[in-house]
C-alpha positions as CSV (number, residue, x, y, z in Angstrom):
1,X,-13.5,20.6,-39.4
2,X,-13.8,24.6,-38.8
3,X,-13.0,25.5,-35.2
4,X,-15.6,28.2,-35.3
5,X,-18.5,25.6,-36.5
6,X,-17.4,23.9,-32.6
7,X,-17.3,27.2,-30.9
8,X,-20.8,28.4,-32.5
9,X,-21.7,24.7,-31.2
10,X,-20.5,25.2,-27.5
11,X,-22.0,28.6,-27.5
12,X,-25.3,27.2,-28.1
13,X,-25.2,24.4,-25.8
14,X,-24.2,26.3,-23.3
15,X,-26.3,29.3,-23.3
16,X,-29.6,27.0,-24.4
17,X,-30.1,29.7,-27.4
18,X,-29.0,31.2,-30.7
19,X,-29.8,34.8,-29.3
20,X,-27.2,34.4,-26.5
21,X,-24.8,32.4,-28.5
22,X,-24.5,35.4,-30.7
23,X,-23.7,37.7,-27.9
24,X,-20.7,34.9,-25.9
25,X,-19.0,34.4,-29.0
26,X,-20.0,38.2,-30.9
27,X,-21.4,37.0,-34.4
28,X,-24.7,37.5,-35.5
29,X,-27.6,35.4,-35.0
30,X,-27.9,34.3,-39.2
31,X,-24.5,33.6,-38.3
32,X,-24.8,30.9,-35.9
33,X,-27.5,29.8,-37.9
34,X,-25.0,29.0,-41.1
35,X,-22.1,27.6,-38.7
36,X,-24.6,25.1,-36.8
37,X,-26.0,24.1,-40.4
38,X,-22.3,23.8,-41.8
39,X,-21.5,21.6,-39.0
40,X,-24.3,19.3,-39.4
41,X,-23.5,19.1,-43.1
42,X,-20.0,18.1,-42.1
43,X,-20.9,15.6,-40.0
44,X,-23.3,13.7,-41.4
45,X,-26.4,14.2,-38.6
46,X,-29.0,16.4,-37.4
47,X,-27.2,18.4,-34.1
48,X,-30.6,20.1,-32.8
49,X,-34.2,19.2,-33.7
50,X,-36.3,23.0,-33.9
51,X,-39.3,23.8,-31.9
52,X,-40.6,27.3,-32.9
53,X,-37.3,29.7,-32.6
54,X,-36.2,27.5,-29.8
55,X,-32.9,24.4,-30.6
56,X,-33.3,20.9,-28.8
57,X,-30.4,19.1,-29.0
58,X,-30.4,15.5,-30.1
59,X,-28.7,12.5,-28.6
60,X,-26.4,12.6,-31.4
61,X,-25.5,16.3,-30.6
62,X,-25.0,15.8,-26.9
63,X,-22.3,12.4,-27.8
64,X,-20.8,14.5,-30.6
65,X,-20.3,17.5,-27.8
66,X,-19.3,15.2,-24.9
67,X,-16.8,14.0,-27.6
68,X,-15.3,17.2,-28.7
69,X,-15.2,19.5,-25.5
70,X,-11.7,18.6,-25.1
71,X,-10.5,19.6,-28.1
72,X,-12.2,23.0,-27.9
73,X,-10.6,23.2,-24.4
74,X,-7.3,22.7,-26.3
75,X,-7.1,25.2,-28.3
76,X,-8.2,27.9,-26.1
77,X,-5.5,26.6,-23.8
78,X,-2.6,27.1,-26.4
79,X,-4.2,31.0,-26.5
80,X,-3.6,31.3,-23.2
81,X,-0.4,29.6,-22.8
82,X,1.0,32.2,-25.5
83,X,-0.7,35.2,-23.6
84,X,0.7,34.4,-21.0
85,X,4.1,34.0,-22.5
86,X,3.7,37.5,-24.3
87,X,2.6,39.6,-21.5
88,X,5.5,37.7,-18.8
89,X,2.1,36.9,-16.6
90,X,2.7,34.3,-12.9
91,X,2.8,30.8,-13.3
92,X,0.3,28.7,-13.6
93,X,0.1,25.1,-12.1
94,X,-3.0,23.1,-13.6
95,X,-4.4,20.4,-11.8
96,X,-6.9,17.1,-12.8
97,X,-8.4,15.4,-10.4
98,X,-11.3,12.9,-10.1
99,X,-14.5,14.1,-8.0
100,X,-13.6,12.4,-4.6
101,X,-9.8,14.0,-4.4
102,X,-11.9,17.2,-4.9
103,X,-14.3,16.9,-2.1
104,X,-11.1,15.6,0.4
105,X,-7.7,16.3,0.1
106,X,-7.3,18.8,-2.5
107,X,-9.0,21.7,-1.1
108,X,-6.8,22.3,1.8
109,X,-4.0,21.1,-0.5
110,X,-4.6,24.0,-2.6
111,X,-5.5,26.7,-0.5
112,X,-2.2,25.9,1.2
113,X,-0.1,25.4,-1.7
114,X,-1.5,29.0,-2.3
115,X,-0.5,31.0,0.8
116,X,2.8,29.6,0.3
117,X,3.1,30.5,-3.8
118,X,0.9,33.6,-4.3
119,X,2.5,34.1,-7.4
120,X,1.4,30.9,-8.8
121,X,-2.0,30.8,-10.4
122,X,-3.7,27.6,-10.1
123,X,-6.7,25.8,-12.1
124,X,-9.0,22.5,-10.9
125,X,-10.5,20.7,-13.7
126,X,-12.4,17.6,-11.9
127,X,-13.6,15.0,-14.3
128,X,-14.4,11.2,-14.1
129,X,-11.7,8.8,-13.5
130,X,-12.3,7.2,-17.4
131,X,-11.8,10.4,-18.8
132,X,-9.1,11.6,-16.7
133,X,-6.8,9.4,-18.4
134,X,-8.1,11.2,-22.1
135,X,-8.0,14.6,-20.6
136,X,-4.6,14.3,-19.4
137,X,-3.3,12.6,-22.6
138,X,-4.4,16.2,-24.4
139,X,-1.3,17.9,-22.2
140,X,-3.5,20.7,-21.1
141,X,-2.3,19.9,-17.7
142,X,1.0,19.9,-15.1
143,X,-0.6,16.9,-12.9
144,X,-3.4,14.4,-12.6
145,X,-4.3,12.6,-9.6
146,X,-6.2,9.9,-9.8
147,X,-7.1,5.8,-8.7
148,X,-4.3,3.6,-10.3
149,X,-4.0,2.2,-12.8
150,X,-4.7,4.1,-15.7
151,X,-3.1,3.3,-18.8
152,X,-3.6,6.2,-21.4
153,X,-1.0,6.4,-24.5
154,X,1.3,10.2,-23.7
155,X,0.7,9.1,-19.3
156,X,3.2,8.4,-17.1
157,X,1.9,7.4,-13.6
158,X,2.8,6.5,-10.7
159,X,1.4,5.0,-7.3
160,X,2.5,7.3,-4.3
161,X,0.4,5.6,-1.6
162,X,-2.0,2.3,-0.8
163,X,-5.4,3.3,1.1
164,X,-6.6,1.3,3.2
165,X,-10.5,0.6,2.4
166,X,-12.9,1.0,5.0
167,X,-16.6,0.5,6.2
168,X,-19.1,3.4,6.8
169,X,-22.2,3.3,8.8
170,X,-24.2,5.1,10.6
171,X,-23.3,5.8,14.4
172,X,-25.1,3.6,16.7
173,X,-24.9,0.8,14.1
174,X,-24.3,-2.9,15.3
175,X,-21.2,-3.1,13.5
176,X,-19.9,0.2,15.2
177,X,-18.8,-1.8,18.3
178,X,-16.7,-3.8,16.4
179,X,-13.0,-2.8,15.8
180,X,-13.0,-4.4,12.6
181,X,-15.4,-5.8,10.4
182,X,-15.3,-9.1,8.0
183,X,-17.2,-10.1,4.7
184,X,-19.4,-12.6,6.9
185,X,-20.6,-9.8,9.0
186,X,-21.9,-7.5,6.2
187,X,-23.3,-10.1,4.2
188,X,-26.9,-9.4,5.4
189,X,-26.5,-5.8,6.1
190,X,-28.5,-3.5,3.6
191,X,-25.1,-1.6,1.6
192,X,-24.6,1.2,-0.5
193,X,-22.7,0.1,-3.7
194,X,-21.0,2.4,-6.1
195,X,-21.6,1.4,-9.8
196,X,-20.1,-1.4,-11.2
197,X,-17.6,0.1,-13.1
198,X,-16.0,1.6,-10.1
199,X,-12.9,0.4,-8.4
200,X,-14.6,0.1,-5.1
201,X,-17.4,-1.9,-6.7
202,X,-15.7,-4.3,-8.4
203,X,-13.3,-4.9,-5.3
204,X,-16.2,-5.6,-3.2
205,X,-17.8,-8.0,-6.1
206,X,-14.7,-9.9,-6.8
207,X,-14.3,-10.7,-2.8
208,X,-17.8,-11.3,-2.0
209,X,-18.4,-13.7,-4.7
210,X,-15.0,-15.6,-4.1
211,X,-16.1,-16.0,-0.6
212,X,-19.4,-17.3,-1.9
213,X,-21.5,-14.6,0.0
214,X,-24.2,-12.2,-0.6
215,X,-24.2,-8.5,-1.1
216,X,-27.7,-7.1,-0.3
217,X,-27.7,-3.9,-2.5
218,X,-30.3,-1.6,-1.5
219,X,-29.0,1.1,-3.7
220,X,-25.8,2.2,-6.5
221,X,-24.5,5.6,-7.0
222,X,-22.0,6.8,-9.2
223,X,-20.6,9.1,-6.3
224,X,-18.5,8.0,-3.3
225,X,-19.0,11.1,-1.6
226,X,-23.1,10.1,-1.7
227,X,-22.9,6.5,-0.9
228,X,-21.2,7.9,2.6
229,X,-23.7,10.8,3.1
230,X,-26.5,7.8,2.7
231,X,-25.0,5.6,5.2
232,X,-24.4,8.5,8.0
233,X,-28.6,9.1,7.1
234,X,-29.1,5.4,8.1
235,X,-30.0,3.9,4.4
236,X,-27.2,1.1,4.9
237,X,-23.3,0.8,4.9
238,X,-21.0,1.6,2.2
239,X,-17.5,0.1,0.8
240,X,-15.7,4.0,1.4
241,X,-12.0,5.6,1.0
242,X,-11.5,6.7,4.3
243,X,-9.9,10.1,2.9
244,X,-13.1,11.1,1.3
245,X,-15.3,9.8,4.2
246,X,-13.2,11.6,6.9
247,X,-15.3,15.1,5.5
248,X,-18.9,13.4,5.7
249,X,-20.3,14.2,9.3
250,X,-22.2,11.4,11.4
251,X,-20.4,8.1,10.1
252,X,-18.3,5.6,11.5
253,X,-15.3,4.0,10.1
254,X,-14.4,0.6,10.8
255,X,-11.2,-1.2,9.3
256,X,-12.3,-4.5,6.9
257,X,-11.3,-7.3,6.8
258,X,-9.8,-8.6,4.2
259,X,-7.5,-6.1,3.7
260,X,-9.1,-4.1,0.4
261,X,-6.7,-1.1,-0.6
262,X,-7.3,1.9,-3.6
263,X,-3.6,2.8,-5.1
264,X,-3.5,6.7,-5.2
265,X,-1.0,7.9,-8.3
266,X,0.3,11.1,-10.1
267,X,-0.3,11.5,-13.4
268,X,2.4,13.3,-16.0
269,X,2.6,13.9,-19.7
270,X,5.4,11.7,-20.7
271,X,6.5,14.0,-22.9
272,X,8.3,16.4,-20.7
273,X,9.4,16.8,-17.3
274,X,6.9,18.3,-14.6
275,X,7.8,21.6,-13.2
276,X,8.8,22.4,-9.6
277,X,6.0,23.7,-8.5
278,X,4.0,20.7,-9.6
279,X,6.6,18.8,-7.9
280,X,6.3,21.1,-4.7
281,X,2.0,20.1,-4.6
282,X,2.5,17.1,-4.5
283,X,4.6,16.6,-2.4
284,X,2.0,18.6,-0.3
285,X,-0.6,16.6,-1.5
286,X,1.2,13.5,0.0
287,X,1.7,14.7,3.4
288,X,-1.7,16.2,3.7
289,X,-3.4,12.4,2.5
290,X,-1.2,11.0,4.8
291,X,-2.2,13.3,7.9
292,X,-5.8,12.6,7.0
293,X,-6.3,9.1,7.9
294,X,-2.6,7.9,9.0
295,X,-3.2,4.2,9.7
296,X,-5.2,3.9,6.8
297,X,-2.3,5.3,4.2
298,X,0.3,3.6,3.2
299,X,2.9,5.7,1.4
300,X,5.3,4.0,-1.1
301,X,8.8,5.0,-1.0
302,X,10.3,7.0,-4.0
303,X,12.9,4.1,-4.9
304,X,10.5,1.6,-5.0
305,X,8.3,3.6,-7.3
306,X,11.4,3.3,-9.6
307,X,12.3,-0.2,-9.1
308,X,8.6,-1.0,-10.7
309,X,9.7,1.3,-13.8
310,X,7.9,4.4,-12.0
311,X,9.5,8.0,-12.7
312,X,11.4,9.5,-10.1
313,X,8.6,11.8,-8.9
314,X,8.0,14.1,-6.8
C-alpha cells in the first residue's frame, strides 16, 4: 500500500475537502481524486460516498482511518527523527499519556520539567488507555504513563505507585460528614459510573456484586474528569482517582471502604533503554503525584519493582 494513497486520505479527512486536501499536502485536486480511487481499489471498499462536489466518509473509511493513523504518524516521525539528527537540533522527550494524567499531574509535570531543561523539546500525545498500549508498541515515544496492567508485545511496564480510590460528591452531601464511606452506604445513592470497560467500573462492579448490593446508575461516561464535574453539579457520586479529582472545583473526597486502589506504571519500548531525561520526568512525575494527594499514594519502591521482574526504572 502507497504511503501517499494514506496521506491524500488524511488530507481529506482532515480538511473535510478535496480543494483543501490539495493545498495541505500540494498536489492537485485530479490528483487526490486518482489517490483516493487507487486506495479504494486497493482495499477492497468504498472510502467516501459523493454528494455533489462534496466526500462523506463511510463507516468503513472512518475504521480503516482510525486503524491506520498510527502508521501515518510513524513515518512522519522517522522524518523528523533524521532532521533532527541532520541539522544537530535539542532533544526531544515524547510523552503518552491517557486523558486523566493529562488533565492532573502532567501539566505542572511538564511545565516544570521545562524551566529546568529548556533545551529539551517536549511532545504530549494523549490517547485512550486501550490504545496506549498499540501506540506505544509503534516506538514513536520515550515514555507512556498509563493504568496498569497493560500487556502490549515491544512494552515493558512497570507499577510506580498504588492510588488509593476515592468517593466524590457534592459538598453539603450526607456522606460528606463521614470520614470514610462503605459499599452499604452508597448502595442507594444515585452514582456516576464510568463505562464498563473502565478500570474504575469494573472495580466498583466486581465489589458491589460480591457484596450482593445495588449500584443505582443514573448515568455512564467515558471520562473521569466528567463523572467528577457531574458530582460537584449535584447529579450523584462517582467512583474517582483522587489525583484527577483534586483539579475539579466544589467536590468532596471521602476515603472508601473497602480499600479499591488504580496501579499507576511507566511504559518503555523494550527494545532499548530510556534516556536520562525520560528518566529525569519521571522521576518528577512521581514526586509531583505523590505531593498531590499524599495519603492517598502509595509509592512502590524501586527494588520491589524488580523483585516482580519490573525494570530498574527511573
Amino acid at each position: 500500500m502507497r504511503l501517499n494513497r494514506l496521506q491524500a486520505l488524511r488530507a481529506v479527512m482532515e480538511t473535510g475537502s478535496v480543494t483543501e486536501a490539495s493545498r495541505r499536502i500540494h498536489r492537485t485536486q485530479p490528483q487526490i481524486s486518482r489517490l483516493i480511487s487507487a486506495l479504494e481499489e486497493e482495499v477492497g471498499f468504498s472510502l467516501f460516498s459523493r454528494q455533489g462536489r462534496g466526500l462523506i466518509p463511510t463507516q468503513e473509511c472512518l475504521r480503516f482511518y482510525e486503524g491506520t493513523r498510527h502508521i501515518l504518524a510513524g513515518f512522519e516521525e522517522v522524518d523528523r527523527i533524521a532532521g533532527n539528527i541532520r541539522n544537530q537540533q535539542d532533544a526531544w522527550l515524547r510523552i503518552l499519556t491517557q486523558p486523566y494524567f493529562a488533565y492532573s499531574a502532567m501539566p505542572g509535570a511538564i511545565a516544570e520539567f521545562g524551566r529546568s531543561h529548556p533545551q529539551v523539546r517536549m511532545s504530549l500525545e494523549v490517547r485512550s488507555r486501550v490504545d496506549v498500549g498499540l501506540w506505544m508498541s509503534g516506538q514513536q515515544f520515550d515514555l507512556g504513563v498509563a493504568a496498569l496492567p497493560i500487556d502490549f508485545p515491544g512494552i515493558t511496564s512497570r507499577t510506580f505507585a498504588q492510588v488509593r480510590l476515592v468517593i466524590a460528591m457534592p459538598e453539603g452531601h450526607r456522606l460528606a460528614a463521614r470520614r470514610v464511606v462503605t459499599a452499604d452506604d452508597i448502595q442507594d445513592e444515585p452514582f456516576i459510573a464510568l463505562r464498563p470497560y473502565t478500570l474504575l467500573r469494573q472495580h466498583i462492579d466486581d465489589l458491589m456484586e460480591k457484596r450482593r448490593l445495588p449500584l443505582r446508575l443514573v448515568m455512564e461516561t467515558s471520562s473521569g474528569q466528567s463523572a467528577c464535574q457531574l458530582a460537584a453539579l449535584g447529579m450523584g457520586i462517582a467512583l474517582a482517582d483522587p489525583i484527577l479529582a483534586a483539579n475539579v472545583p466544589g467536590i468532596v473526597l471521602r476515603d472508601f471502604e473497602p480499600r479499591l486502589t488504580m496501579p499507576y506504571g511507566f511504559l518503555l519500548p523494550s527494545s532499548y533503554a530510556p534516556s536520562e531525561q525520560a528518566r529525569e520526568f519521571a522521576r518528577l512525575l512521581i514526586r509531583r503525584v505523590k505531593e498531590m494527594a499524599p495519603e492517598r499514594v502509595d509509592l512502590v519502591p524501586q527494588d520491589a519493582a524488580e523483585s516482580d521482574g519490573g525494570m530498574a526504572f527511573p
